[in-house]
C-alpha positions as CSV (number, residue, x, y, z in Angstrom):
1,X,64.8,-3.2,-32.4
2,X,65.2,-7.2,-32.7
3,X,63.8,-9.2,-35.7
4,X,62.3,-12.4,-34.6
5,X,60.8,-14.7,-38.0
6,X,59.1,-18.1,-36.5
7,X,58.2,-20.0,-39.7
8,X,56.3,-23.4,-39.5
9,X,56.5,-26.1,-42.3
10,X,53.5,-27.0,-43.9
11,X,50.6,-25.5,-42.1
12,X,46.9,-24.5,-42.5
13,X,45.4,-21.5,-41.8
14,X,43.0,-22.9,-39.4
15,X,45.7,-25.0,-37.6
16,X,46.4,-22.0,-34.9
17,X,43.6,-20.8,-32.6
18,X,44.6,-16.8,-33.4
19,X,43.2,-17.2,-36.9
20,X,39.9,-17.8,-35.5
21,X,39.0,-21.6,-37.5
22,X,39.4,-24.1,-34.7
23,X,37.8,-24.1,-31.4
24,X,41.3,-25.9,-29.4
25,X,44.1,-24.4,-27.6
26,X,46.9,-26.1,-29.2
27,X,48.9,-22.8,-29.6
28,X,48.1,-20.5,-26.3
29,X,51.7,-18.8,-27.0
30,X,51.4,-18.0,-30.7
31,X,48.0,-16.6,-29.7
32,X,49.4,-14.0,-26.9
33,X,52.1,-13.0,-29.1
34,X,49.5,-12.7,-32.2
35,X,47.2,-10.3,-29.8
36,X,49.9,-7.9,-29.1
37,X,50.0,-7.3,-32.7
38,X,47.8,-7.9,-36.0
39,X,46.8,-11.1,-38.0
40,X,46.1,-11.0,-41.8
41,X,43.4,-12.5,-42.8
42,X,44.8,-12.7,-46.7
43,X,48.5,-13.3,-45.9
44,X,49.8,-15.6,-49.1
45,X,53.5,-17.2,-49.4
46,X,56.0,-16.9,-52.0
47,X,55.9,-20.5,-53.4
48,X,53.3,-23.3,-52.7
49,X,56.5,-25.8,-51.5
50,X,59.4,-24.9,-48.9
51,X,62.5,-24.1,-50.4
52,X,60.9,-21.7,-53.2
53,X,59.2,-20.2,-50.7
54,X,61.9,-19.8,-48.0
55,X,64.0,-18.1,-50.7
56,X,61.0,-15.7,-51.5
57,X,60.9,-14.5,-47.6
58,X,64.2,-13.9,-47.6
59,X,65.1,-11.8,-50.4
60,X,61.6,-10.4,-51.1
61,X,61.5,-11.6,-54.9
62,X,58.9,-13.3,-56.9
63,X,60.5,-16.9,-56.7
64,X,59.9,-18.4,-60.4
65,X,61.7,-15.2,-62.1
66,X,64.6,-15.8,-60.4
67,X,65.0,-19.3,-61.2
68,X,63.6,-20.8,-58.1
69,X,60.3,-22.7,-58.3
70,X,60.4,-25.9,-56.6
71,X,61.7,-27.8,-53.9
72,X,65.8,-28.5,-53.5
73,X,66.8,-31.8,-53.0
74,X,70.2,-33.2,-51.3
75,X,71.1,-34.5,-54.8
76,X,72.0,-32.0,-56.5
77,X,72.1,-33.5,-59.8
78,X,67.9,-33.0,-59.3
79,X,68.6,-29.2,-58.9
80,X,68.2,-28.4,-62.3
81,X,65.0,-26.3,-61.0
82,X,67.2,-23.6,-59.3
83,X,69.5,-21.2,-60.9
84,X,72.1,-22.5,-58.1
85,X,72.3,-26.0,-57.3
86,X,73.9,-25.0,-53.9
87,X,71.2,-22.4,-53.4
88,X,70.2,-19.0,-51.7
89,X,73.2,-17.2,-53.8
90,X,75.9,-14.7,-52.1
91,X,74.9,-12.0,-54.6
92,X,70.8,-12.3,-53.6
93,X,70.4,-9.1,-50.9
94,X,68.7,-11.2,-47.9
95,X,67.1,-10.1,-44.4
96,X,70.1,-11.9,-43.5
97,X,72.6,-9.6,-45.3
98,X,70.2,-6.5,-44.9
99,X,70.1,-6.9,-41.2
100,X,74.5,-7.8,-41.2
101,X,75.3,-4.4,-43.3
102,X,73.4,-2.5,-40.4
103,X,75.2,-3.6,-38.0
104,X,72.8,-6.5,-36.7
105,X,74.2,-10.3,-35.4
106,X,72.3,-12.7,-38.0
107,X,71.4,-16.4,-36.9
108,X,69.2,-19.2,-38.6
109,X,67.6,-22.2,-36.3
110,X,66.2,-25.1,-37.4
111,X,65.2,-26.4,-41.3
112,X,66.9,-23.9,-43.6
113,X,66.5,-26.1,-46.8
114,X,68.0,-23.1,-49.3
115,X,70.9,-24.9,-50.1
116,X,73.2,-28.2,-48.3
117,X,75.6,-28.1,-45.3
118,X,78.9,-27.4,-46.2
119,X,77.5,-26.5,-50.0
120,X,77.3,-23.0,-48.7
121,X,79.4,-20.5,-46.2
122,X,77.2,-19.4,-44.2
123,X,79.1,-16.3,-43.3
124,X,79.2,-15.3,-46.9
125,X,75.3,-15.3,-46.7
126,X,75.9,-13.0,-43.7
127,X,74.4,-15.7,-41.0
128,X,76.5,-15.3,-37.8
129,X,75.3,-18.2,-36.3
130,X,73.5,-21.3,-37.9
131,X,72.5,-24.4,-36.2
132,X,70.1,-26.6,-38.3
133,X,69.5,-28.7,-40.9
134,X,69.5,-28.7,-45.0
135,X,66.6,-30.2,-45.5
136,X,63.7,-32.3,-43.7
137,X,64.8,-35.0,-41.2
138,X,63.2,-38.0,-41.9
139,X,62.5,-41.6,-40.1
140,X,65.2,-43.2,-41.5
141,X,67.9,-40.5,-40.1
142,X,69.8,-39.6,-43.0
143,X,68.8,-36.4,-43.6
144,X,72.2,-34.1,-43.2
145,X,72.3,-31.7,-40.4
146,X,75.1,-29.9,-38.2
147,X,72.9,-30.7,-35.7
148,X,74.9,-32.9,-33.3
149,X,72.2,-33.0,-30.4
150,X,70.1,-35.2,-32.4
151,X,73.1,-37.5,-34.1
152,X,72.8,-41.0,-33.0
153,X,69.1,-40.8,-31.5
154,X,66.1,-42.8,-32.2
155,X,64.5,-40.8,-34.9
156,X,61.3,-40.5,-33.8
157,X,62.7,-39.0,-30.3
158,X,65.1,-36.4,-32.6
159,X,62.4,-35.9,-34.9
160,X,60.0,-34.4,-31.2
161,X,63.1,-32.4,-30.0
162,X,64.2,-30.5,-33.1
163,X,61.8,-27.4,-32.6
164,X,63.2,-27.6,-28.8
165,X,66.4,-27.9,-29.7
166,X,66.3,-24.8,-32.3
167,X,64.6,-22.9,-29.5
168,X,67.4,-23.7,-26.9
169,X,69.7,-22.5,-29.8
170,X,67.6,-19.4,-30.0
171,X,67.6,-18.8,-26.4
172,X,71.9,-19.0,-26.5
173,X,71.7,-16.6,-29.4
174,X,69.2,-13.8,-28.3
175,X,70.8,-11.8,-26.0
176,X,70.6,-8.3,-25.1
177,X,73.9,-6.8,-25.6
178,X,73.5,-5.7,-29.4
179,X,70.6,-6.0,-31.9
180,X,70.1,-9.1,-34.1
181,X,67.8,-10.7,-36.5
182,X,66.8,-14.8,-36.4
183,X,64.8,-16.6,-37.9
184,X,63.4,-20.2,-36.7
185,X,62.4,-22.6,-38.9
186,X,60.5,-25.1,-36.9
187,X,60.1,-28.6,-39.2
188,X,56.9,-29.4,-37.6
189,X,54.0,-30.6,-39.0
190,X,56.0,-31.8,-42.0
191,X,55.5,-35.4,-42.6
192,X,56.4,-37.5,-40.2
193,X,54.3,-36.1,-37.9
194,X,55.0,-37.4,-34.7
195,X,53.9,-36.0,-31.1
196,X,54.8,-36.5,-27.4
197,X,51.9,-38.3,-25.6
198,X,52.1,-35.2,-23.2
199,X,51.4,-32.8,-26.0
200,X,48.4,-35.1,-26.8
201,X,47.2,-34.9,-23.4
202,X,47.5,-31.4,-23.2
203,X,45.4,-30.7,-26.6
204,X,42.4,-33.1,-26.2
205,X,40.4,-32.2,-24.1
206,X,39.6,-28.8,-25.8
207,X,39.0,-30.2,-29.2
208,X,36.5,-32.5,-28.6
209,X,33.9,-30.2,-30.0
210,X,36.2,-29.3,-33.1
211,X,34.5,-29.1,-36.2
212,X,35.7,-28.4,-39.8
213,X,34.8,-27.1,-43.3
214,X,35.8,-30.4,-44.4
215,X,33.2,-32.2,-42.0
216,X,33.6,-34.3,-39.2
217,X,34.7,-34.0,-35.4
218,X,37.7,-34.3,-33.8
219,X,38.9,-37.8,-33.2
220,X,41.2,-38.2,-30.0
221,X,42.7,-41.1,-31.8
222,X,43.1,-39.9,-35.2
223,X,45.5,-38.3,-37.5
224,X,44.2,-35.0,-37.1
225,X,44.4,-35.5,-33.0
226,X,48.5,-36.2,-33.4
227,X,48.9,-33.0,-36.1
228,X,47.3,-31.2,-33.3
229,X,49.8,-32.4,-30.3
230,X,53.1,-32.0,-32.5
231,X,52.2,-27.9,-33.3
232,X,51.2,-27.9,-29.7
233,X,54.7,-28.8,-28.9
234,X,56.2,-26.5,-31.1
235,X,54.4,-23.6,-29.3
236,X,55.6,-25.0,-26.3
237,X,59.0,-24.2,-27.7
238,X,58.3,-21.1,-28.9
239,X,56.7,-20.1,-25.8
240,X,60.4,-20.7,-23.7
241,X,61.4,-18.5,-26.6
242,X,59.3,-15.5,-25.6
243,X,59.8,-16.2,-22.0
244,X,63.4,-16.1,-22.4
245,X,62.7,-12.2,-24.5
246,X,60.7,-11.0,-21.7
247,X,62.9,-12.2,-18.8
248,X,65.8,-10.2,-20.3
249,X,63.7,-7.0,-21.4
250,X,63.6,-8.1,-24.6
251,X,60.3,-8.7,-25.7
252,X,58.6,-5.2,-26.5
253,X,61.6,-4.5,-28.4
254,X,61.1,-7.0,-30.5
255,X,59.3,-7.8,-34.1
256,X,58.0,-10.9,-34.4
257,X,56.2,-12.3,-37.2
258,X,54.6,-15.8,-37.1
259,X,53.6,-17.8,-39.9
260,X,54.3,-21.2,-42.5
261,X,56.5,-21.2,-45.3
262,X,53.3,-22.8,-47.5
263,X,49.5,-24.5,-46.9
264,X,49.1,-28.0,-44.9
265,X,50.1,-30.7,-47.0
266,X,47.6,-33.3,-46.6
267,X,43.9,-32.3,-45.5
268,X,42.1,-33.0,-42.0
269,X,40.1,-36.1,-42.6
270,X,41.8,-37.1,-46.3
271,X,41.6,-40.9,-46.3
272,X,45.3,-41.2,-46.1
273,X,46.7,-38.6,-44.0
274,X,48.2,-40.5,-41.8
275,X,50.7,-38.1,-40.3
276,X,49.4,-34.8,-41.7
277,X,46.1,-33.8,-41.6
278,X,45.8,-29.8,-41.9
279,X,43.0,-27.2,-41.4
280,X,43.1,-25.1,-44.8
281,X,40.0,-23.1,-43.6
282,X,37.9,-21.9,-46.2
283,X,40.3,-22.4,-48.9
284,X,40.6,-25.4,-51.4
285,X,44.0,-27.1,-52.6
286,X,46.8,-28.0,-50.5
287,X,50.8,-27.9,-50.5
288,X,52.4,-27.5,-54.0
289,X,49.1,-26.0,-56.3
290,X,48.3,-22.2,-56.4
291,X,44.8,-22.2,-54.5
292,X,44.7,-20.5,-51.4
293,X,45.1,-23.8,-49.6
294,X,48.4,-24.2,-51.2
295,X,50.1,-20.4,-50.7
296,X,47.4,-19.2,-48.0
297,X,48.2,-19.8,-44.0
298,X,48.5,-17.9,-41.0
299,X,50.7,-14.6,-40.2
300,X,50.9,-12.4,-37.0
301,X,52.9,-9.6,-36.5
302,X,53.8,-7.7,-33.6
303,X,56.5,-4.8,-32.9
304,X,57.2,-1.2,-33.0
305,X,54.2,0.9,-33.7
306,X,52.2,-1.8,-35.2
307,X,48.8,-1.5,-33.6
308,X,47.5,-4.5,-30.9
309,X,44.7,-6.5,-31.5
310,X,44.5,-5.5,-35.0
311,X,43.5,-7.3,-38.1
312,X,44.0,-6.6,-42.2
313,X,42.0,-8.1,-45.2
314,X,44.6,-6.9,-47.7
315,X,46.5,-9.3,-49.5
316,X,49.8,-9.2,-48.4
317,X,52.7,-11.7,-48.9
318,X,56.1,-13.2,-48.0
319,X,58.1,-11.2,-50.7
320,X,56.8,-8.4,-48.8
321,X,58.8,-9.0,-45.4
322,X,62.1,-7.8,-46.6
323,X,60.7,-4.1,-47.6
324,X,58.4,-3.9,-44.7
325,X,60.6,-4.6,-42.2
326,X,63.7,-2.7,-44.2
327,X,60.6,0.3,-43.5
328,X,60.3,-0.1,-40.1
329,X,63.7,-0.3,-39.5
330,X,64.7,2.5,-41.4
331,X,67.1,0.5,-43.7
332,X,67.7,1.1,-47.3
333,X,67.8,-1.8,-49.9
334,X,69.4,-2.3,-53.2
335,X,66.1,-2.1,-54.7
336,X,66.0,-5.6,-56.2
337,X,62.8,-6.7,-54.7
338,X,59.4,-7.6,-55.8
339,X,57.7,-7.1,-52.9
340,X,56.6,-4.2,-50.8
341,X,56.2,-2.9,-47.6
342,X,52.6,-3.3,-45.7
343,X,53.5,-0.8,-42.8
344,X,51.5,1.4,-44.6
345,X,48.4,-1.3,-44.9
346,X,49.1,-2.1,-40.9
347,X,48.8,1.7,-39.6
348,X,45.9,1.7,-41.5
349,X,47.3,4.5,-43.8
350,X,46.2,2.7,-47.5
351,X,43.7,-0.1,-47.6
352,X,45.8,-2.7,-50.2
353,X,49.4,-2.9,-51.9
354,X,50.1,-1.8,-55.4
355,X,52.2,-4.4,-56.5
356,X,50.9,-7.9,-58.3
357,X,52.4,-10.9,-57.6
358,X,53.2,-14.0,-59.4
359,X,53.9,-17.9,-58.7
360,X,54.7,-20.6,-60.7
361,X,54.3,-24.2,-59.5
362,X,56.1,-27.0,-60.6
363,X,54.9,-29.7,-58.0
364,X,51.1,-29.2,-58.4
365,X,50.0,-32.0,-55.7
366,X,46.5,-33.2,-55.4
367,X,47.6,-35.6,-52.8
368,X,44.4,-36.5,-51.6
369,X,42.4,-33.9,-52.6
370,X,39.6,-34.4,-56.0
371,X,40.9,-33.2,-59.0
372,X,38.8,-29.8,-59.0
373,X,41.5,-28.7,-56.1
374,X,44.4,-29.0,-58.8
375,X,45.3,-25.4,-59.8
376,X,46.7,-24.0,-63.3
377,X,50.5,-23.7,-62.8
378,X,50.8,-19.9,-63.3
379,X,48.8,-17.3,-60.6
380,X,49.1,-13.7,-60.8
381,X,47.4,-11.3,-57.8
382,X,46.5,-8.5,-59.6
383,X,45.5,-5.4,-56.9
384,X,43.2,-3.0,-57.7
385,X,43.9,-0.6,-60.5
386,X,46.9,-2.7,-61.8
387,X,46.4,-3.7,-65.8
388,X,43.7,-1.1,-65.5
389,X,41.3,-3.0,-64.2
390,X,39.3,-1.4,-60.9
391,X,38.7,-4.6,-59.2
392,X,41.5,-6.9,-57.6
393,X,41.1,-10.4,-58.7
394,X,43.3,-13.6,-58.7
395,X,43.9,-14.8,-61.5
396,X,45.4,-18.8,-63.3
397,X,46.3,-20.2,-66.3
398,X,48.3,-23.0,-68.0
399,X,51.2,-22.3,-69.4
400,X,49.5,-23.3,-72.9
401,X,46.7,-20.9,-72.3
402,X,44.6,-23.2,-71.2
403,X,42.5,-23.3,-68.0
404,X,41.6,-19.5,-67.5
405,X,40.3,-18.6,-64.2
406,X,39.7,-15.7,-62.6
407,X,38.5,-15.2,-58.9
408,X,37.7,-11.7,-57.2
409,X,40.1,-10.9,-54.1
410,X,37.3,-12.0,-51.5
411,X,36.6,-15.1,-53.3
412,X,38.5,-16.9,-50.4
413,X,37.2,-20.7,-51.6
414,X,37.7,-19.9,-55.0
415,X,34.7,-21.6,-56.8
416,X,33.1,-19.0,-58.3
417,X,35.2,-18.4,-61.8
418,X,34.2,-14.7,-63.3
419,X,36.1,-15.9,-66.9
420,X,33.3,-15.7,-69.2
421,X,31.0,-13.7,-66.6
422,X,33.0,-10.2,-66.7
423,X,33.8,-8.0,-69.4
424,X,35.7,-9.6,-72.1
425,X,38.2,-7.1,-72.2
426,X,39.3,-7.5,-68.8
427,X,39.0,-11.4,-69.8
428,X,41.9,-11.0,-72.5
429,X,44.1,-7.8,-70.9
430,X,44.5,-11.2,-68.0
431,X,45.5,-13.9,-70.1
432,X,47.7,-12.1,-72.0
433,X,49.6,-11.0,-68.9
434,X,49.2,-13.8,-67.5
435,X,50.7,-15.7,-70.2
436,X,53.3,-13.3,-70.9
437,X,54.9,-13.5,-67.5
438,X,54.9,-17.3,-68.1
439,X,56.6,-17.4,-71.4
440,X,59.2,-14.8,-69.5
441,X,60.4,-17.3,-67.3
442,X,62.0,-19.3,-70.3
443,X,62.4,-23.3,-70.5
444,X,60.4,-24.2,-67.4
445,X,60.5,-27.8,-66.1
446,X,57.2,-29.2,-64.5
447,X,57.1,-32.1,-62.5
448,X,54.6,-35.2,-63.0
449,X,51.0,-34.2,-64.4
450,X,51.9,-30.5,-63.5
451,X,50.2,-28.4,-66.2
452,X,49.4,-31.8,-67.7
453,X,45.5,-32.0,-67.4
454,X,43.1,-34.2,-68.9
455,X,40.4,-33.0,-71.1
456,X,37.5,-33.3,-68.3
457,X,40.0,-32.0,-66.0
458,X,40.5,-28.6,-68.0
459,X,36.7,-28.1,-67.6
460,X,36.6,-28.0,-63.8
């Protein structure tokens, strides 16, 4: 069986159709896919910002234990964050190198941003075949990428194809001779958010009636109309994709999971987003704090046995792909990861993982957002029956100890704080394991006002 990971940059929860906030059609192909298989309505990434969180998908460890926290830059001098300046190390076990020692081909299209072209062999990180870039293309064009197809265009017209281009990559790679494992990092709806006038036209019409949590309709002319038409054209591309699997026979034996690498980085409507203007649902926070806005977005997955049409309100995250697919599969790991396989929670076997979960963030954002929507640096998901505590809660702090709060699991907007409200007990056995796992992690490096709050801040 095939392994197929689409990963969008920056994304909402509500900005696909099969998650069930927004009324438009902007991804018809995601949604087929996504209704052969199950969505999870409390799927959470491994790091609030992309490379942190890439890294966590792909080894299946909690990011900020392993030295990896933040975003990796092309300087490298500014890579003090990472416990590799180059990156994704040879001696993590990967999907990639998982998949290679059982006899899979490996391939990665599109943004890998886990370490520089050339910085890297990517056949000692057991990718067969890589076409991509390092890290996000920008306007100006300087971004570094093998990808000569784009070289020497006008940016904005390379910065439209790139998801088109990985696909036609994709479609070279995926053939039906032997099994292999991809992934395809699309770059869109990372700033700059541009669109095709097409893709536009094609979107309109069925959002006029949108309407969000964070009030207001949709605006054929605003920034929240163009987010719209770029993701529309990356479903277009991965819609060739799975026209391409099911033309050569492929598609039914093939896993494919569908989701972002963190939360939309600016929010629909924000004064100033004027290239990215997400749908973060119900959630609060955006890219780079520990709300569910920042680390909660969309997942499908379909393949194997997994049940069509189906749906899961366990939480479930990134770190948990390599063991869950390792399950399905039938492959053995080395035993190094965090995470944990949800085949069981899929099949409908248990009802909610046993492992907690942990992020740091060293890039907590506000952007445009009011300064209740800036997290604590340090989360911890903490399942049910884990510390000894019955309930499943979510649970921040500052790394000074400051800033306690605690949210139960179906809190999805995160306003009502239980610190102070439940038993006092429970209250201390979470800051001191919160604060623990903090200190664990050694000298950390915070960027800007990160863990830096003022006075009236700390009482929001």
């Amino acid at each position: 069986m095939n392994v197929l990971i689409l990963d969008l940059d920056d994304a909402g929860i509500g900005d696909v159709k099969f998650m069930g906030w927004g009324v438009g059609n902007n991804t018809p192909n995601m949604d087929k896919v996504a209704r052969d298989g199950i969505r999870a309505n409390r799927y959470l990434t491994p790091a609030s910002v992309c490379s942190a969180s890439r890294y966590g998908m792909m080894t299946g460890r909690i990011t900020a234990q392993n030295g990896v926290y933040t975003t990796l830059f092309a300087d490298t001098s500014l890579n003090d964050f990472w416990n590799d300046s180059t990156g994704i190390s040879v001696t993590d076990q990967t999907l990639y190198s998982l998949a290679k020692d059982n006899g899979y081909r490996t391939a990665h299209f599109g943004k890998w941003h886990m370490g520089a072209d050339g910085a890297q062999s990517m056949a000692d990180l057991s990718v067969d075949e890589y076409n991509g870039w390092a890290f996000p293309v920008l306007p100006d064009g300087t971004t570094p990428t093998t990808d000569e197809a784009l070289k020497g265009l006008d940016p904005r017209v390379a910065y439209t194809q790139r998801d088109a281009y990985a696909a036609d990559k994709f479609i070279e790679f995926a053939a039906d001779d032997e099994p292999w494992l991809a992934r395809v990092a699309f770059d869109t709806p990372h700033y700059p958010c541009y669109y095709e006038q097409e893709w536009l036209d094609a979107v309109a019409p069925a959002n006029e009636k949108e309407k969000y949590r964070e009030s207001g309709e949709f605006n054929r002319d605003s920034a929240r109309a163009r987010y719209l038409g770029a993701i529309y054209g990356s479903d277009v591309a991965f819609g060739r994709m799975v026209a391409h699997l099911k033309k050569t026979g492929q598609y039914d034996n093939t896993i494919i999971i569908i989701t972002a690498d963190n939360g939309g980085g600016t929010r629909y409507l924000s004064p100033t987003s004027a290239d990215q203007a997400a749908c973060m649902g119900p959630y609060r926070g955006c890219k780079g704090n520990l709300y569910n806005g920042g680390i909660g977005t969309f997942f499908a997955m379909k393949g194997g046995d997994i049940p069509a049409g189906g749906e899961i309100d366990a939480t479930i995250c990134g770190i948990d792909f390599l063991s869950t697919i390792a399950e399905m599969l039938g492959w053995s790991t080395d035993g190094t990861q965090d995470g944990e396989s949800f085949l069981p929670i899929m099949m409908g076997l248990k009802e909610s993982r046993d492992k907690p979960i942990f992020w740091l963030t060293a890039q907590n954002n506000t952007r445009d957002e009011p300064p209740a929507n800036r997290s604590p640096v340090l989360r911890m998901h903490s399942p049910a029956g884990h510390l000894d505590v019955a309930n499943a809660h979510d649970v921040f702090l500052n790394l000074d100890g400051t800033r306690l709060e605690i949210y139960a699991e179906r809190d999805a907007e995160q306003l009502n704080n239980l610190a102070g409200k439940i038993s006092g007990r429970i209250t201390e056995i979470y800051r001191s394991a919160l604060r623990a796992w903090g200190e664990s992690l050694g000298d950390v490096q915070l960027r800007g006002n990160a863990g830096k709050l003022s006075d009236e801040q700390r009482t929001l």
